[in-house]
LOZAMAR-199292 format. One line per 5 residues: number of its first residue (from 1); their letters; for each residue x, y, z of N, C-alpha, C, O. Coordinates in Angstrom, 3 decimals. Layout:
# residues N
NUM> a> X,Y,Z,X,Y,Z,X,Y,Z,X,Y,Z; ...
This chain:
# residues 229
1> xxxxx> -36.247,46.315,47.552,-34.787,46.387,47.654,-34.290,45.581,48.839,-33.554,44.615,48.640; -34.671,45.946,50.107,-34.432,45.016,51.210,-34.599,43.586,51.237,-33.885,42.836,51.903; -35.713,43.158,50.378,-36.202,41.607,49.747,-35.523,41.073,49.125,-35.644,39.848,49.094; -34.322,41.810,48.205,-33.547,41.705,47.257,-32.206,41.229,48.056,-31.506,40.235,47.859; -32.100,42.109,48.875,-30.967,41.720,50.139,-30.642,40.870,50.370,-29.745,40.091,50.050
6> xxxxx> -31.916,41.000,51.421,-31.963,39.538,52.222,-32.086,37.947,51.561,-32.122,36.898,52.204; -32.138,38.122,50.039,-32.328,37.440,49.302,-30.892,36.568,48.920,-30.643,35.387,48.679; -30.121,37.801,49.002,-28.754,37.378,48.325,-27.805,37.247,49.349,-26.632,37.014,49.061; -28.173,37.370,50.506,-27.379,36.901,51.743,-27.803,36.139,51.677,-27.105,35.345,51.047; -29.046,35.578,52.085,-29.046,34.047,52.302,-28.566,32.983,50.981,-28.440,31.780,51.209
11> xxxxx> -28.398,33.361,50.054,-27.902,32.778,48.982,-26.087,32.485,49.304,-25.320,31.545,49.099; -25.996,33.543,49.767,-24.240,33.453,49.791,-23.743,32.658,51.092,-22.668,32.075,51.232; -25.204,32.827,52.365,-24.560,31.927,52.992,-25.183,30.501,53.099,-24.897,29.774,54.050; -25.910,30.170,52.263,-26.418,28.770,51.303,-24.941,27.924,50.667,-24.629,26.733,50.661; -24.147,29.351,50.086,-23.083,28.436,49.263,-21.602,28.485,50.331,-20.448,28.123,50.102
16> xxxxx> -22.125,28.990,51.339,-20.808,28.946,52.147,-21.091,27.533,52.726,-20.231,26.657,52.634; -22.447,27.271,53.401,-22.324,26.330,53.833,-22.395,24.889,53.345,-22.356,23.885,54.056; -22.505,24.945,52.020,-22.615,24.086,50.977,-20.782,23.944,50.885,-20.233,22.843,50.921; -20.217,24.904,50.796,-18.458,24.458,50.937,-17.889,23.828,51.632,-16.930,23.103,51.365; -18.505,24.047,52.856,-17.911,23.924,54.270,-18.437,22.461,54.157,-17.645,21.722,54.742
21> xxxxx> -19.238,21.932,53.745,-19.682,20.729,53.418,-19.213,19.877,52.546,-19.317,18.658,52.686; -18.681,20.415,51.618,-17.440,19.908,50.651,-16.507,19.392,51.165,-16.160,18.212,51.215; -15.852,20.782,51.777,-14.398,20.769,52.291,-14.444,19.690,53.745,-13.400,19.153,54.115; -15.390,19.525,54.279,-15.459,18.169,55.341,-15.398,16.776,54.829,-14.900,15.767,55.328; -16.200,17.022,53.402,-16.794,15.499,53.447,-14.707,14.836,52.367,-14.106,13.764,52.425
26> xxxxx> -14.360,16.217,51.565,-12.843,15.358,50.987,-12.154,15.225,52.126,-11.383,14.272,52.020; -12.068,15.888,53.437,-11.352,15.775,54.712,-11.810,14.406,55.317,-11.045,13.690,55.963; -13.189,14.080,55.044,-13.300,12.527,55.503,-12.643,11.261,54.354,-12.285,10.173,54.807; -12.560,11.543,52.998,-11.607,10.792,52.415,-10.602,10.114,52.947,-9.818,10.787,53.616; -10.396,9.001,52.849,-9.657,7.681,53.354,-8.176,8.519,52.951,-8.181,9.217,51.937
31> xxxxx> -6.953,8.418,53.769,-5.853,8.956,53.328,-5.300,8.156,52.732,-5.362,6.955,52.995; -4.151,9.031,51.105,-3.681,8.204,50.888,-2.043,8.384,51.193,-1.589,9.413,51.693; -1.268,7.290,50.837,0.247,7.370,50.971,0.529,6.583,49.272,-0.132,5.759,48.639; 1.982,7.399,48.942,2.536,6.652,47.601,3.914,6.216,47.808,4.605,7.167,48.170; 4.423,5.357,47.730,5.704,4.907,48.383,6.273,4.441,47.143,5.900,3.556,46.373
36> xxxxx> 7.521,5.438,47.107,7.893,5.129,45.321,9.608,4.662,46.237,9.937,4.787,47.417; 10.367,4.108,45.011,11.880,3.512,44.882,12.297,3.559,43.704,11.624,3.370,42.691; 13.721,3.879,43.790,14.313,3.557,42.748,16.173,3.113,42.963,17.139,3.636,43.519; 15.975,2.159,42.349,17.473,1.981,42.187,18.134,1.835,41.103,17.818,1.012,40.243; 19.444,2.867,40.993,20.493,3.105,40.194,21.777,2.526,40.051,22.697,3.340,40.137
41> xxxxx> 22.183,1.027,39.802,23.325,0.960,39.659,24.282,1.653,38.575,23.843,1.915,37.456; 25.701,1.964,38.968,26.126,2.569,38.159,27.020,2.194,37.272,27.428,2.854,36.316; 27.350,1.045,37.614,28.404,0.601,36.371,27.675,0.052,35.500,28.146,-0.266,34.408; 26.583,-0.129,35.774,25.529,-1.111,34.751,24.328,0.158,34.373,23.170,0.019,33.981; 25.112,1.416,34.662,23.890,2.384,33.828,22.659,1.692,33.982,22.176,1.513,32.864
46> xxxxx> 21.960,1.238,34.860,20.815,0.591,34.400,19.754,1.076,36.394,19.946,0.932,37.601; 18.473,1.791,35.217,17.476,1.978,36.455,16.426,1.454,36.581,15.848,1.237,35.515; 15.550,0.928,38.136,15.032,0.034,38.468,13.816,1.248,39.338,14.064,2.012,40.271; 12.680,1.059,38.696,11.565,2.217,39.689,10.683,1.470,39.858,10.339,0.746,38.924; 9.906,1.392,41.344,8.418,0.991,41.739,7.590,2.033,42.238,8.091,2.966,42.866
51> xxxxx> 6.766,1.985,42.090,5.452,2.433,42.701,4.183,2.135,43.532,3.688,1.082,43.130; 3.618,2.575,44.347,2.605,1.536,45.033,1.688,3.371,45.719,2.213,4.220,46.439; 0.579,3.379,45.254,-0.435,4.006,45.818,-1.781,3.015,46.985,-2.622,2.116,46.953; -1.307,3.758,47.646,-2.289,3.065,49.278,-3.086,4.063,49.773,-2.870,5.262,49.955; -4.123,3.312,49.977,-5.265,4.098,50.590,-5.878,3.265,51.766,-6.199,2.077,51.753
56> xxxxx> -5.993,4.474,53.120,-6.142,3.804,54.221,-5.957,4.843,55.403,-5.047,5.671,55.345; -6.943,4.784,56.613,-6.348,5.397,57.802,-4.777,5.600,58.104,-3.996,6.551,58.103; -4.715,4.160,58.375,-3.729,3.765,58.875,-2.051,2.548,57.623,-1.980,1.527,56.939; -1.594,3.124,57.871,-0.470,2.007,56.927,-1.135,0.409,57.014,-1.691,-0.025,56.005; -1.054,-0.469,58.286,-1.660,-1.546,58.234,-2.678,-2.107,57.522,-2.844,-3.217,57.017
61> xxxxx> -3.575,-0.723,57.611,-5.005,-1.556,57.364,-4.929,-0.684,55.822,-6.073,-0.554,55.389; -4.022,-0.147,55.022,-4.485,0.351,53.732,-4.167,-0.663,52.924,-3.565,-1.681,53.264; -4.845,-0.209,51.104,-5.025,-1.322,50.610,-4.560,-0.761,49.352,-5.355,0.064,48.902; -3.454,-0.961,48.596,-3.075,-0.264,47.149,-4.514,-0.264,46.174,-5.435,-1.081,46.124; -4.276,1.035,45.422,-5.102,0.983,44.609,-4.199,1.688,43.019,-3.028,2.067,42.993
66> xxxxx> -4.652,1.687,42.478,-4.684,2.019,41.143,-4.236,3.429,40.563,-5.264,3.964,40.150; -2.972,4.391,40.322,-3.362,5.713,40.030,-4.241,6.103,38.986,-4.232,5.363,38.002; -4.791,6.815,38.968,-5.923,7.211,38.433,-5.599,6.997,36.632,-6.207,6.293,35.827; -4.777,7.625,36.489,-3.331,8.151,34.702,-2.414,7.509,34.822,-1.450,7.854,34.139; -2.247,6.301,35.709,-0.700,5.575,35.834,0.251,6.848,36.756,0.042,7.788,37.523
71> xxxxx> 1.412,6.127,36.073,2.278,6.845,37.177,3.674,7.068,35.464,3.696,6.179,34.612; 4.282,7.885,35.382,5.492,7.813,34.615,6.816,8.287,35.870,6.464,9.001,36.809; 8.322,7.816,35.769,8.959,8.370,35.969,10.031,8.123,34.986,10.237,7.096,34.340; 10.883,9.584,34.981,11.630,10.369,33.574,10.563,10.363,32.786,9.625,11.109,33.066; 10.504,9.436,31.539,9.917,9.465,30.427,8.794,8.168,30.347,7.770,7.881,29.727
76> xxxxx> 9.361,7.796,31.015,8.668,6.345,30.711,7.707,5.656,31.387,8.092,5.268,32.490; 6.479,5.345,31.074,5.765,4.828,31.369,5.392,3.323,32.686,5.196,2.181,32.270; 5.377,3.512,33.514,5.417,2.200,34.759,4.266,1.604,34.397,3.234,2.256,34.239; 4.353,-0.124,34.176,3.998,-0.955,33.683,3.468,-1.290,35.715,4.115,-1.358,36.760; 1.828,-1.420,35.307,1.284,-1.947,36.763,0.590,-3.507,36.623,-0.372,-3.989,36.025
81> xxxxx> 1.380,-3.869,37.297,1.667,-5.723,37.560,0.987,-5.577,38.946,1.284,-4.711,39.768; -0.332,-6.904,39.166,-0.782,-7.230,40.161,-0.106,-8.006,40.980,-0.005,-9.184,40.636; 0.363,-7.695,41.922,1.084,-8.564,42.448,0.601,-10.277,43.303,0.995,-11.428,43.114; -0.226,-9.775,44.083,-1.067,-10.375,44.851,-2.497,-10.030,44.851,-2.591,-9.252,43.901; -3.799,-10.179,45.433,-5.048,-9.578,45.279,-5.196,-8.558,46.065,-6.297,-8.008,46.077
86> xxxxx> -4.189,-8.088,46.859,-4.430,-6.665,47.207,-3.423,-6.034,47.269,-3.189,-5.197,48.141; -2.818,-6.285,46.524,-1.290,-5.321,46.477,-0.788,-5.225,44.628,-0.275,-6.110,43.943; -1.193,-3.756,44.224,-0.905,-2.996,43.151,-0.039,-2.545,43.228,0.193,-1.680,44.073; 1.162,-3.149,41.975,2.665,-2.422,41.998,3.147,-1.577,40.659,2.689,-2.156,39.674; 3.612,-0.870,40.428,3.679,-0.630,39.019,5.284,-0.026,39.124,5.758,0.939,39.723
91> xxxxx> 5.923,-1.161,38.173,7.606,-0.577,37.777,8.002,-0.758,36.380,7.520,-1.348,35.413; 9.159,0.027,36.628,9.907,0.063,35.174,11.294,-0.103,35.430,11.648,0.183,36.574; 12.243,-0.535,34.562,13.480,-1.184,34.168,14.121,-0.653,33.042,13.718,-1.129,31.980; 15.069,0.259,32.956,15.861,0.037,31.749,17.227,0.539,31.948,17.891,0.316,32.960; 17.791,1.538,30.482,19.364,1.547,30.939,18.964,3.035,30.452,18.007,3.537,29.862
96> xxxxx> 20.503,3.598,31.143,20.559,4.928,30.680,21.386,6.176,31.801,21.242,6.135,33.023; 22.111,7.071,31.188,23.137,8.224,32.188,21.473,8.460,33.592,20.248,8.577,33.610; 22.472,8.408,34.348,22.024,9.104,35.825,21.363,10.355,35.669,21.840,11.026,34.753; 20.381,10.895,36.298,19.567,11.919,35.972,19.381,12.653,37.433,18.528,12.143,38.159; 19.957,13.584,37.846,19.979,14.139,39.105,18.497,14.739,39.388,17.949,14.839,40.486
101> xxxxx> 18.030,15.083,38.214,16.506,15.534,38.816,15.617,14.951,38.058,14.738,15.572,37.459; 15.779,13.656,38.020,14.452,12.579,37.379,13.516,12.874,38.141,13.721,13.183,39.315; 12.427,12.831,37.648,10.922,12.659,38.336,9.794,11.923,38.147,9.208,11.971,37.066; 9.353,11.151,39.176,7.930,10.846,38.757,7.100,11.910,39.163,7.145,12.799,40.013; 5.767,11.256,37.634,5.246,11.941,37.634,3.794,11.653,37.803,3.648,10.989,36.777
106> xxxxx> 2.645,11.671,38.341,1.246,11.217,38.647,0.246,11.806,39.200,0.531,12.961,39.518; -1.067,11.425,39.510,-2.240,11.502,39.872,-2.634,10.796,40.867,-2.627,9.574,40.721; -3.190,11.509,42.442,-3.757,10.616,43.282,-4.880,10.089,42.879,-5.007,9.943,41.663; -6.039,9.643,43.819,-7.423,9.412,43.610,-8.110,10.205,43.464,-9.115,10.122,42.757; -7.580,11.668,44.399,-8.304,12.542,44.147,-8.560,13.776,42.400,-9.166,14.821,42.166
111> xxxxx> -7.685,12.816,41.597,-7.610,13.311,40.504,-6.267,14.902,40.262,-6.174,15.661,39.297; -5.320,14.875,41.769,-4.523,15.610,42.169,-3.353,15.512,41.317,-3.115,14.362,40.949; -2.458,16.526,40.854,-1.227,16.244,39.954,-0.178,16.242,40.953,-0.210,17.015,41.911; 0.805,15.354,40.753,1.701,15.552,41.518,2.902,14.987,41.017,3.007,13.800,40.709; 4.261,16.247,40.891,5.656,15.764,40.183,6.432,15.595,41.539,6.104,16.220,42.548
116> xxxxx> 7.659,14.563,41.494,8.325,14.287,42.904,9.868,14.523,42.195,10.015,14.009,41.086; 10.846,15.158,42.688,12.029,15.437,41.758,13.037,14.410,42.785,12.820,14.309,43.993; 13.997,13.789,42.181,14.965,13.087,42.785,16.165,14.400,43.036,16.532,15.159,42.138; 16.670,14.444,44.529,17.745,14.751,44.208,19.329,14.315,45.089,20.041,14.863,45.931; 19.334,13.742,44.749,20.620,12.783,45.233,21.434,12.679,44.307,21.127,12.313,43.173
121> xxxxx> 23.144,13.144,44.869,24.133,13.224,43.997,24.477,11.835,43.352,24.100,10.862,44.005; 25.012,11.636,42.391,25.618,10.489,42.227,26.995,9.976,43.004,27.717,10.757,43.623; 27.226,8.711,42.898,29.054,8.933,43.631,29.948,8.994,42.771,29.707,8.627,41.621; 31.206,9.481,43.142,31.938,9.884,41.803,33.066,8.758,42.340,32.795,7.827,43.098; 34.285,9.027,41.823,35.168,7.709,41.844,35.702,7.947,43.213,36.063,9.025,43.685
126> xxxxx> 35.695,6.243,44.032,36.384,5.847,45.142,37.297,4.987,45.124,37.537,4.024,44.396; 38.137,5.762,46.646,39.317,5.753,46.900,39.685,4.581,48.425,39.836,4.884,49.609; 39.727,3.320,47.791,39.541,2.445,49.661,40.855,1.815,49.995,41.367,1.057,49.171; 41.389,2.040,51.027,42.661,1.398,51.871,41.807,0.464,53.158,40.861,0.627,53.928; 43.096,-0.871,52.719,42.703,-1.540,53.797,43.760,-1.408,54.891,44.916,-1.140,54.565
131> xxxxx> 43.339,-1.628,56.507,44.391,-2.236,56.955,45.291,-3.576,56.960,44.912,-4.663,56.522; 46.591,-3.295,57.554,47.510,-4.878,57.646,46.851,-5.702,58.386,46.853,-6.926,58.250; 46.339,-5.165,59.090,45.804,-5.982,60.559,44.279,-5.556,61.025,43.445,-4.765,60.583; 44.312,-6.178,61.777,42.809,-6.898,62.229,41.851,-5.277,62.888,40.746,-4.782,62.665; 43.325,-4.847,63.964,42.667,-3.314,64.566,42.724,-2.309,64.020,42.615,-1.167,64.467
136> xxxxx> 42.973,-2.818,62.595,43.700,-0.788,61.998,42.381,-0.520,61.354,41.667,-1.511,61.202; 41.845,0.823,60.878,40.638,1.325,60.220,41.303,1.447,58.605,42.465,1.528,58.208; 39.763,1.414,57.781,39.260,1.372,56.880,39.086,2.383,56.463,38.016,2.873,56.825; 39.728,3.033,55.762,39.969,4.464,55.035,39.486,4.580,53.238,40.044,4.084,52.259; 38.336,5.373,53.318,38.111,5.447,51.741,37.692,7.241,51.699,37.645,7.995,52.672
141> xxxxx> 37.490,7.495,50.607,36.914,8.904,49.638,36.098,8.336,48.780,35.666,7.268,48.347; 36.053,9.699,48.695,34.611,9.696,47.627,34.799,11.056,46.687,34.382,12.081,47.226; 35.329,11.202,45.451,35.817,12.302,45.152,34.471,13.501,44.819,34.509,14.682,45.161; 33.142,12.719,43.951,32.092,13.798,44.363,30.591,12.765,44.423,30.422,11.652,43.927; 29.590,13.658,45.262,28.646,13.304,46.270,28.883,12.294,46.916,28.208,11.293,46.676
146> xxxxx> 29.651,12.262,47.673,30.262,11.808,48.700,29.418,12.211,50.317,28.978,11.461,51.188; 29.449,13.667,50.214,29.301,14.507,51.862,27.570,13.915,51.806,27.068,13.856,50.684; 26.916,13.596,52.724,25.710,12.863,53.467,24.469,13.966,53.744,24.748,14.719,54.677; 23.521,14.148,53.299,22.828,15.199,53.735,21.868,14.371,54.625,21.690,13.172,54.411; 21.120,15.184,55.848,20.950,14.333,57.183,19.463,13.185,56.158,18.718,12.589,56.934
151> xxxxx> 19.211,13.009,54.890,18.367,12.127,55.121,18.858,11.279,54.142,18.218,10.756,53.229; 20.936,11.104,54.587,21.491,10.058,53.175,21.875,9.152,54.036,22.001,9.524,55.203; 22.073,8.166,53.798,22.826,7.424,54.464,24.033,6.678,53.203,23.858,6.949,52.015; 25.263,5.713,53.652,26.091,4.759,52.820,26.567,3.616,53.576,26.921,3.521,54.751; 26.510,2.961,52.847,26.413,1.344,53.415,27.588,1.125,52.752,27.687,1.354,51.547
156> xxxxx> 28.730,0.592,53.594,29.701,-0.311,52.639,29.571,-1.336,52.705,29.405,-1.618,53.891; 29.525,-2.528,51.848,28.880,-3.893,51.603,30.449,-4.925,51.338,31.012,-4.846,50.247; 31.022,-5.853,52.460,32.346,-6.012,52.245,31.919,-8.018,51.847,31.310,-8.671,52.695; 32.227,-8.463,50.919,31.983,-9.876,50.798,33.442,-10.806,50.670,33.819,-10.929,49.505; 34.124,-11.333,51.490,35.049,-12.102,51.867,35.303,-13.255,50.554,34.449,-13.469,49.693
161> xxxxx> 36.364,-13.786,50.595,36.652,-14.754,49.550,36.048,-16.512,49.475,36.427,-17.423,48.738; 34.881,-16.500,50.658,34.248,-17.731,50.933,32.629,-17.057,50.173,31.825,-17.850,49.683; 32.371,-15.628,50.182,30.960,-15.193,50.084,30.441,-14.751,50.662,29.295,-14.369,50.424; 31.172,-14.572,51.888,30.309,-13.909,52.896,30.295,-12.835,53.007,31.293,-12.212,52.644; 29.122,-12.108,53.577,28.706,-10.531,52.962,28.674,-9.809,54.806,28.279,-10.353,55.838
166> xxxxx> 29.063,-8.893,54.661,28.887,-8.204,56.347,29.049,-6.498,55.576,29.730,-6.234,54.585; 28.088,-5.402,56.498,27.784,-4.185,56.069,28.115,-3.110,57.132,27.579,-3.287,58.226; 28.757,-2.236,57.018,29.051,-1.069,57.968,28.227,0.316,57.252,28.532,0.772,56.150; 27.187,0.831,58.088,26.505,1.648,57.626,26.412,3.074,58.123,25.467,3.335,58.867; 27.349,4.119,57.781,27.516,5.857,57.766,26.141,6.467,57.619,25.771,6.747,56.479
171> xxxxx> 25.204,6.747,58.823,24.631,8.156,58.359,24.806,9.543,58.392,25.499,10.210,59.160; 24.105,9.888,57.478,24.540,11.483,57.267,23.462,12.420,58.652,22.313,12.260,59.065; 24.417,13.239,58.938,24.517,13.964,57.774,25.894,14.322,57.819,26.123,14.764,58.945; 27.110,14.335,56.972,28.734,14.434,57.121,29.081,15.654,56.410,28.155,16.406,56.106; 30.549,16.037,56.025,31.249,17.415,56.266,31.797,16.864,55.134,31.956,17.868,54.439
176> xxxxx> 32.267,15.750,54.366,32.981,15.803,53.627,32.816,14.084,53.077,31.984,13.247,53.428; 33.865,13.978,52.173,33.647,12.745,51.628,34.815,11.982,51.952,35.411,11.317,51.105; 35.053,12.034,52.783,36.499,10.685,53.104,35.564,10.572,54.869,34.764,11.219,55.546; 36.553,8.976,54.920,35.790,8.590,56.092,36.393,7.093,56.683,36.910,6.179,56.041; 36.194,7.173,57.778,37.411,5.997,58.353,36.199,5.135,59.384,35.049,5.460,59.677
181> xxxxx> 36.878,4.132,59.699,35.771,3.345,60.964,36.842,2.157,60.911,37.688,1.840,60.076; 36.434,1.601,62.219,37.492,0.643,62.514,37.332,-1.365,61.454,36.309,-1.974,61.142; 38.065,-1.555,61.345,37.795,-2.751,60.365,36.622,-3.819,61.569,35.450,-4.162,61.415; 37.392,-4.022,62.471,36.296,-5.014,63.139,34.769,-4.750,63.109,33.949,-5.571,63.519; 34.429,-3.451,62.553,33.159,-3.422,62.110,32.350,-4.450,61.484,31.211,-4.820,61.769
186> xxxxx> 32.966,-4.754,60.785,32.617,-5.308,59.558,32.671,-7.228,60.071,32.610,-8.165,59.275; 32.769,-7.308,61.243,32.651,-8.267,62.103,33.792,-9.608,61.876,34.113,-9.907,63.026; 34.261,-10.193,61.266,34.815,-11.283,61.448,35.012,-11.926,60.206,34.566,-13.053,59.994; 35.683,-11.250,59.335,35.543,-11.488,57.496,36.277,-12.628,57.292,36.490,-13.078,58.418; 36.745,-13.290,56.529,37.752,-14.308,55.866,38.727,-13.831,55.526,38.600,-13.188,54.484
191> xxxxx> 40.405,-13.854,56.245,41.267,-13.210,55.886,41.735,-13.451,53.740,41.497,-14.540,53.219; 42.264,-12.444,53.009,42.361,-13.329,51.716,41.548,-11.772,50.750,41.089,-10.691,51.119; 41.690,-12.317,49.694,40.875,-11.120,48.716,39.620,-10.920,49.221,38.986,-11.803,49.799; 39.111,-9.475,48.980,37.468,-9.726,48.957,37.252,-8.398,48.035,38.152,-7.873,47.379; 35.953,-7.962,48.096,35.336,-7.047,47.266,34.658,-6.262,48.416,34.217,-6.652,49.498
196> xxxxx> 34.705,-5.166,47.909,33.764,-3.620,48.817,32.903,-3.366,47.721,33.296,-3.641,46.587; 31.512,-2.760,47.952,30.678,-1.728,47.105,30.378,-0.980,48.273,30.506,-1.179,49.481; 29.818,0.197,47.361,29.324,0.829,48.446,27.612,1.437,47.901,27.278,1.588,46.726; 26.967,1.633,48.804,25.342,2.164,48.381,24.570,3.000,48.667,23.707,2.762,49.512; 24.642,4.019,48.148,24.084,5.834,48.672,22.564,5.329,49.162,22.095,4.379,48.535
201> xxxxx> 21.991,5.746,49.942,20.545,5.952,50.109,19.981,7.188,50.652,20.517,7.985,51.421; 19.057,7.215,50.239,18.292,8.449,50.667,16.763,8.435,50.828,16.044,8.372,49.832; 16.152,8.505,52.339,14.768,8.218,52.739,14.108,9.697,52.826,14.569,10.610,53.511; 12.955,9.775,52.017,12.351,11.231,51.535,10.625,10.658,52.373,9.791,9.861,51.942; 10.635,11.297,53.387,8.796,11.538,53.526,8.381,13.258,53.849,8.728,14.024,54.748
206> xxxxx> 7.384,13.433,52.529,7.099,14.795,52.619,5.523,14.474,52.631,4.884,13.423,52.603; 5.229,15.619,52.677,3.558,16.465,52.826,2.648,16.715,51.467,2.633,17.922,51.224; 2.060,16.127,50.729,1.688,16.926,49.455,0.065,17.213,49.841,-0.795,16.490,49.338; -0.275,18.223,50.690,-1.752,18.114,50.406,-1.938,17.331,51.266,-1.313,17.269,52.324; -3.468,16.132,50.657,-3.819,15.140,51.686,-2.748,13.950,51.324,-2.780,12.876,51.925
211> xxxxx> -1.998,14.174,50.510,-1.404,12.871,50.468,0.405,12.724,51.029,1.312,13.527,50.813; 0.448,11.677,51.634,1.664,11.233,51.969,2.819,10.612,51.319,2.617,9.432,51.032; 3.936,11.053,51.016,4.803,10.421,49.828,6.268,9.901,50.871,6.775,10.618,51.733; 6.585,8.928,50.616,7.550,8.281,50.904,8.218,7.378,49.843,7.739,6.409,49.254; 10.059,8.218,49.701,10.609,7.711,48.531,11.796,7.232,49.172,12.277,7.773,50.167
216> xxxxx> 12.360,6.035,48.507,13.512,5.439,48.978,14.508,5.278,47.371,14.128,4.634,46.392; 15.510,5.868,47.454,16.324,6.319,46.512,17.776,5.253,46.442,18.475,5.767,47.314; 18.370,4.377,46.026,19.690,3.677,46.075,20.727,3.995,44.769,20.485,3.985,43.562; 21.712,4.220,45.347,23.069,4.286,44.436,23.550,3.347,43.931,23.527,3.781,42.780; 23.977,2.393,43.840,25.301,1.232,43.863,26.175,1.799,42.992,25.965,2.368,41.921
221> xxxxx> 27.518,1.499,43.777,28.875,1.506,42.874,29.057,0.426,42.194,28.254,-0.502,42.098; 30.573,0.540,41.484,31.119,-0.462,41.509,31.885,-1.107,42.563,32.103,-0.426,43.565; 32.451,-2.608,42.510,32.811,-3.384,43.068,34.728,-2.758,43.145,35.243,-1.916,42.410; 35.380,-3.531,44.277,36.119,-2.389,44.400,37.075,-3.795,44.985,36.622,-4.699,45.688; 38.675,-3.665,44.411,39.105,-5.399,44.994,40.240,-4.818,46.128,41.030,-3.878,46.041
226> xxxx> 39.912,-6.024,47.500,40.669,-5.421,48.902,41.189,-6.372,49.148,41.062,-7.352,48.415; 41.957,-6.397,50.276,42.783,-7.133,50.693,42.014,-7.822,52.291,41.233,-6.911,52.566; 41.906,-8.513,53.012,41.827,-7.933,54.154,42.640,-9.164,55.040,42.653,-10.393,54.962; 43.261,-8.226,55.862,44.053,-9.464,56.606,43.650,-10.296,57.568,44.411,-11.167,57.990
């Protein structure tokens, strides 16, 4: 009976240390990071997603590799295009209504499942006043998702009647959706017509496990016709 014991302790701590040996050697696994994007313009209903799985200590020295099952986000399948000889990209393109909780969906190396949910409002219809003059501010709304949560930012994108493009950029995190800043922001425009857009973003780095996810999310409006003096 005691033979029997001592038999099955050392068995149990045979397989403990056989774990503990496991659990070191996936902890020495090369880390990985997945750095996904997507952009949504909205008057053109039309969405734009990449993907890129990296494996590596360090960002510098990692080297994309391959997801194991591909990668889908919503429904559809990401088409992986070599880009260069060490850089694996895989995107998709098409049209279709805004999806507040689209997701990709995939597999690390480690054969790990992992769903990522978008959630960033869309913008709803805007409201922009220019000033007469050179010192007065730039007054617009945003009737919904508008208000900034601290990891949104909005870029207003102002292009003058010669082409020239200059950007004033709001981060969140804000209280509401109207919002003013002085015109000389926007540095030294071409007095005459021009056009405003504006472009939600939102920078996501979370924790999954051993792996690192970093998502960069874009809005675009429509084009919006100003005056500026």
């Amino acid at each position: 009976m005691n033979k029997f014991v001592y038999i099955t302790v050392l068995a149990i701590i045979g397989l403990n240390i056989t774990a503990c040996r496991l659990a070191e050697h996936r902890d020495d696994l090369p880390k990985q990071t997945v750095d996904l994007f997507v952009r949504y313009l909205q008057p053109e209903k039309e969405y734009k997603a990449e993907a890129i799985l990296l494996e590596g200590d360090s960002t510098p020295l990692a080297k994309s590799i391959r997801f194991p099952e591909g990668i889908r986000f919503i429904d559809k399948d990401m088409t992986e295009i070599q880009v260069t000889e060490n850089l694996l990209r895989y995107s998709t393109q098409f049209g279709g209504e805004y999806l507040q909780s689209a997701k990709f969906a995939f597999q690390d190396k480690r054969r790990t499942a992992h769903t990522l949910t978008l959630t960033m409002q869309p913008l709803g219809d805007i409201q922009i006043d220019f000033p007469t003059d050179l010192n007065g501010q730039v007054q617009f709304s945003i009737s919904n998702g508008g208000v900034l949560q601290q990891t949104e930012s909005l870029v207003a994108v102002l292009t003058d009647r010669t082409g020239q493009t200059s950007t004033v950029t709001i981060q969140g995190p804000s209280t509401s959706g109207e919002y003013a800043f002085p015109l000389v922001s926007f540095g030294n425009p071409v007095k005459g017509n021009g056009e405003v857009y504006f472009v939600k973003k939102q920078v996501r780095n979370e924790q999954k496990g051993n792996l690192n996810v970093h998502l960069v999310e874009e809005l675009y409006s429509a084009s919006l016709a100003v005056k500026i003096p």
